[in-house]
C-alpha positions in Angstrom: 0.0 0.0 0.0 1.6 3.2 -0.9 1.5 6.2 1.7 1.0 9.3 -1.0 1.3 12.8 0.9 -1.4 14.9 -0.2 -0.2 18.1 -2.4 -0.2 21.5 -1.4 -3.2 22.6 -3.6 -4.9 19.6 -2.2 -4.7 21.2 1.7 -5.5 24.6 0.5 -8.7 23.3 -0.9 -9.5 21.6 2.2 -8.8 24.2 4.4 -11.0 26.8 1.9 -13.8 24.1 2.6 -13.2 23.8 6.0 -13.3 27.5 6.7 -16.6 27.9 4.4 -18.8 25.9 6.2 -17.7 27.7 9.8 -18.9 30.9 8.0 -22.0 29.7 6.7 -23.0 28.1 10.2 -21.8 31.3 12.2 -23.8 33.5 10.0 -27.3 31.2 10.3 -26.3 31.5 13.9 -26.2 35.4 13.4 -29.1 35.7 11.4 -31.2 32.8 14.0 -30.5 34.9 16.9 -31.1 38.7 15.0 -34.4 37.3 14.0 -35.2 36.1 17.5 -34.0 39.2 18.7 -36.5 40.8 16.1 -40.0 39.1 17.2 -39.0 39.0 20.7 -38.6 43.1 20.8 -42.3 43.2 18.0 -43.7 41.2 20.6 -42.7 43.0 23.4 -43.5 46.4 21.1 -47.1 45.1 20.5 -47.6 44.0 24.3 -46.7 47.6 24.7 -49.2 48.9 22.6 -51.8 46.9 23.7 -51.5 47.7 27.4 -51.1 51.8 26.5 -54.6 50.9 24.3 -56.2 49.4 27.4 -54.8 51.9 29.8 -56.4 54.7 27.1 -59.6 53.0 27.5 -59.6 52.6 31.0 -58.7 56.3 31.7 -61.3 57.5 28.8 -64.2 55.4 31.1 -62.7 56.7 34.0 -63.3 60.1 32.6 -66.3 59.8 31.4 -67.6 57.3 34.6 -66.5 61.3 36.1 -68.1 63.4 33.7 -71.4 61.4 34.5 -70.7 61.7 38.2 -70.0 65.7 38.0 -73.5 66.0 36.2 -75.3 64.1 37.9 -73.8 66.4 40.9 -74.5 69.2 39.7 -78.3 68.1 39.0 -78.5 67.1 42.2 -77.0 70.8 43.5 -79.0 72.7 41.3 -81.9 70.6 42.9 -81.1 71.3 46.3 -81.0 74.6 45.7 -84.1 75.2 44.4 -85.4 73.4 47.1 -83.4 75.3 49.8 -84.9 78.7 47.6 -89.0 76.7 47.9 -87.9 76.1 51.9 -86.7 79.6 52.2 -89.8 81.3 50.5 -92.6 79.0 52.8 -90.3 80.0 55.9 -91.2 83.6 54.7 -94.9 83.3 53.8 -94.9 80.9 57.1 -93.4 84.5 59.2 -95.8 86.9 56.8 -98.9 84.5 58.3 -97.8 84.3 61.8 -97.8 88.1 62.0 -100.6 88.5 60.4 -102.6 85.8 62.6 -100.6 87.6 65.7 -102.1 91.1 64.7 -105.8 89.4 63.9 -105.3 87.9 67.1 -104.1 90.6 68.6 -107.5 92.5 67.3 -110.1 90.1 68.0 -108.9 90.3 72.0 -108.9 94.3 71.7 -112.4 93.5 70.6 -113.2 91.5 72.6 -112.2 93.5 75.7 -114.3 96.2 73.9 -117.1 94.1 73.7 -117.3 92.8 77.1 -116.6 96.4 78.6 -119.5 97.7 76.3 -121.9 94.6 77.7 -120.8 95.5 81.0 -121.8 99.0 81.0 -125.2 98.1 79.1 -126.0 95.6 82.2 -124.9 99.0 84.4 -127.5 100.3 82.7 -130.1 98.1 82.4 -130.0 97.6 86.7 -130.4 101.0 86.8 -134.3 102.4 87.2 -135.1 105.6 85.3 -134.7 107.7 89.1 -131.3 106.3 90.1 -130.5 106.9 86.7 -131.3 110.2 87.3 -129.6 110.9 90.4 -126.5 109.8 88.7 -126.8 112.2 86.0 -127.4 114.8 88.4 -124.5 114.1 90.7 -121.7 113.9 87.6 -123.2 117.1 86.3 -122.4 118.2 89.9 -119.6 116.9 89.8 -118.2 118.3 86.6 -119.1 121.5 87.8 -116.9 121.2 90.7 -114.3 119.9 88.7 -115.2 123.1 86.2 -114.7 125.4 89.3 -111.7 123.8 90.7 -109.8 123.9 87.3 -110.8 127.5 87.1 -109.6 128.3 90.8 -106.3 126.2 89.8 -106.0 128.3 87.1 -106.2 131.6 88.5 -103.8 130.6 91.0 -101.4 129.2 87.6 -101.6 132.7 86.6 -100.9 134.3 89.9 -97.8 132.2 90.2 -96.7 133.1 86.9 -96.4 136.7 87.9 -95.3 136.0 91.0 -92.6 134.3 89.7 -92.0 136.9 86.8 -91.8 139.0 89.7 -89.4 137.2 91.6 -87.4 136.6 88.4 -87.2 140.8 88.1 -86.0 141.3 91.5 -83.3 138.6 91.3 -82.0 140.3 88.1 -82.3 143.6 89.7 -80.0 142.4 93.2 -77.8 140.8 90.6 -76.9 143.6 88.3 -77.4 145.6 91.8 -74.5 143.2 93.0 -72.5 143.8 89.8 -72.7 147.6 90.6 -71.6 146.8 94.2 -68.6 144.7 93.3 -67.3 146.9 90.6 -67.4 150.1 92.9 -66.0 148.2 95.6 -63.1 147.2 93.3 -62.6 151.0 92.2 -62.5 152.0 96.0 -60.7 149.1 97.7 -56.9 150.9 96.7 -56.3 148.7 94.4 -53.0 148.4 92.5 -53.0 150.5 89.4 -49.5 151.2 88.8 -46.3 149.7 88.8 -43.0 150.1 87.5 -39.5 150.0 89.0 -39.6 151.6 92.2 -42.8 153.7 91.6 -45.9 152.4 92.0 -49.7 154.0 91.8 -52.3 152.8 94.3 -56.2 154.0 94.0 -57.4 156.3 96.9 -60.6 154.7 98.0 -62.4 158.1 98.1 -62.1 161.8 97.6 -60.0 163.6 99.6 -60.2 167.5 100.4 -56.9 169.4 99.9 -56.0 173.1 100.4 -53.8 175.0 98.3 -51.1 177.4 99.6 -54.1 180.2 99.4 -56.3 178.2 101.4 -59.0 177.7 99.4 -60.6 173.8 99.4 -60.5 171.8 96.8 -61.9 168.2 96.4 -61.1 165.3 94.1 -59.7 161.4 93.4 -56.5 160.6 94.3 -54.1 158.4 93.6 -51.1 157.3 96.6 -47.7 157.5 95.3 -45.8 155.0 97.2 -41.9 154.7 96.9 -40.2 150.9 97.1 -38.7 152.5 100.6 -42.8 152.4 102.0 -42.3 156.7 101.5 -45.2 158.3 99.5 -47.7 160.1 99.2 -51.1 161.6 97.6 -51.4 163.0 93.7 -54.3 165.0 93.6 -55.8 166.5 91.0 -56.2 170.2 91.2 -59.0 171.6 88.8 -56.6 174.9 88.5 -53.5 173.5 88.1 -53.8 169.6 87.6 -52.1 166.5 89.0 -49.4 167.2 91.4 -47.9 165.0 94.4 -48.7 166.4 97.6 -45.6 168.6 99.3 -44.5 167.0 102.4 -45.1 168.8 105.7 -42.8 171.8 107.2 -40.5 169.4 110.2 -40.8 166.5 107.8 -43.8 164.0 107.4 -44.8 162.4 111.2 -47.4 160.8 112.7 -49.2 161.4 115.9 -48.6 159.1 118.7 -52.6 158.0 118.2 -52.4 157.5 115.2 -48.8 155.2 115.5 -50.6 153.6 117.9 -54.1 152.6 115.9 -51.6 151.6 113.3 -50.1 149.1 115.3 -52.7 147.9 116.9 -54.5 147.1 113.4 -51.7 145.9 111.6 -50.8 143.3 114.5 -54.6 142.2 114.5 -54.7 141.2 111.2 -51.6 140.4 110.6 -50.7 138.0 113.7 -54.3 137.2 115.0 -56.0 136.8 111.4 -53.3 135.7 109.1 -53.4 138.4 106.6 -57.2 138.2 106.3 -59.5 141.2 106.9 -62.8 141.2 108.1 -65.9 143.2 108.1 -65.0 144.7 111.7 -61.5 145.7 110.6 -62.8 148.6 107.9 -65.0 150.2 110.3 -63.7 153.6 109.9 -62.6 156.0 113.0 -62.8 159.3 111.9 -62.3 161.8 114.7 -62.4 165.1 112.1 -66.5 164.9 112.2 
């Protein structure tokens, strides 16, 4: 038997065959699993579209399972309302009647009482005999006379009042302007301050004084006292001849009498000390020894 070694054409021929088929079954193998591939991902793509198709539906019934239930709300509302606007409107009428019935009631008692008072009055009447009934017209007609003369008398007196009053009205105003007058003289005669400035100052004379001039002829007038801040003053008269002049002081100086240093004192340390500044009725009775 002879052992031939195959040729080199012979072994690339194989080798071409060999490698063919491993191409051929790799790409059925490809093309197997790509076309698996392919109806596994239209099946999943067509599950897909089914479920978003049912989902549609479900949320369109959904919607419209909604729409129904908003109308039929919204039927029942407009329902209730109508009947809350019925309820309203008898509650009204139903408040109208009741004060209507109140008032009829209301007027059939006042009636009534009426009635029964007028019955009353005509069984008065009819117990009465035609005499008695007389006598009781006789004494109201006396007795409205009475009254007639009583409202009369009250009357006159109203009026007597009135000026009495009126009367007593006049005098009050008179002894109150009278105590207006009073209180404004007593003001302009108290020496009241009237002047100041520095250390002159101008105090009201409470009344008129008599003066003679260097002639010795009177004359009589207001004064004012002219007081220095030392407590020195004196008068300023007013001379119809020659005017307002202070008063010259006295040939020796100006000094009191020992009487009249002595009233001084004794006043001054009675209201001062004993009455704390205040003066009283008894203090300005006057001593006047020139009468």
């Amino acid at each position: 038997m002879t052992n031939e070694q195959p040729s080199h054409d012979q072994i690339t021929d194989i080798l071409t065959q060999v490698h063919s088929s491993d191409l051929l079954t790799s790409f059925i193998h490809a093309y197997n699993q790509e076309q698996a591939e392919s109806e596994e991902q239209q099946t999943i793509h067509k599950l897909y579209k089914q479920n978003t198709a049912d989902e549609i539906q479900i949320l369109k019934s959904q919607l419209e399972a909604e729409k129904r239930l908003v109308a039929s709300q919204q039927e029942s509302l407009a329902q209730q309302t109508e009947d809350l606007k019925k309820a309203a409107k008898a509650i009204e009428d139903a408040q109208t009647l009741a004060k209507t019935t109140t008032a009829q009631l209301n007027q059939i008692t006042t009636l009534k009482q009426q009635l029964e008072a007028a019955q009353q009055a005509v069984r008065e009447l009819k117990q009465l005999n035609p005499e008695k009934l007389k006598e009781q017209i006789k004494r109201t007609k006396e007795a409205n006379v009475k009254a007639q003369a009583r409202n009369k008398k009250l009357m006159l007196e109203a009026k007597e009042y009135r000026k009495t009053i009126a009367h007593h009205e006049q005098r009050y105003n008179e002894c109150i302007n009278k105590i207006r007058q009073q209180k404004a003289e007593l003001e302009h005669n108290t020496g009241a301050g009237l002047y100041h400035k520095g250390k002159d100052h101008l105090i009201i004379w409470p009344q008129k004084t008599k003066m003679a001039r260097p002639d010795g002829s009177m004359f009589e007038s207001r004064s004012l006292l002219y007081l220095h801040q030392s407590g020195r003053g004196g008068l300023v008269t007013f001379d119809p001849e020659t005017g307002a002049q202070l008063c010259a002081a006295p040939k020796g100086g100006l000094r009191m009498a020992d009487e009249t240093i002595e009233y001084a004192k004794d006043w001054l340390f009675t209201v001062n000390e004993l009455q704390d500044g205040v003066v009283h009725d008894k203090d300005m009775i006057p001593v006047n020894h020139n009468l």
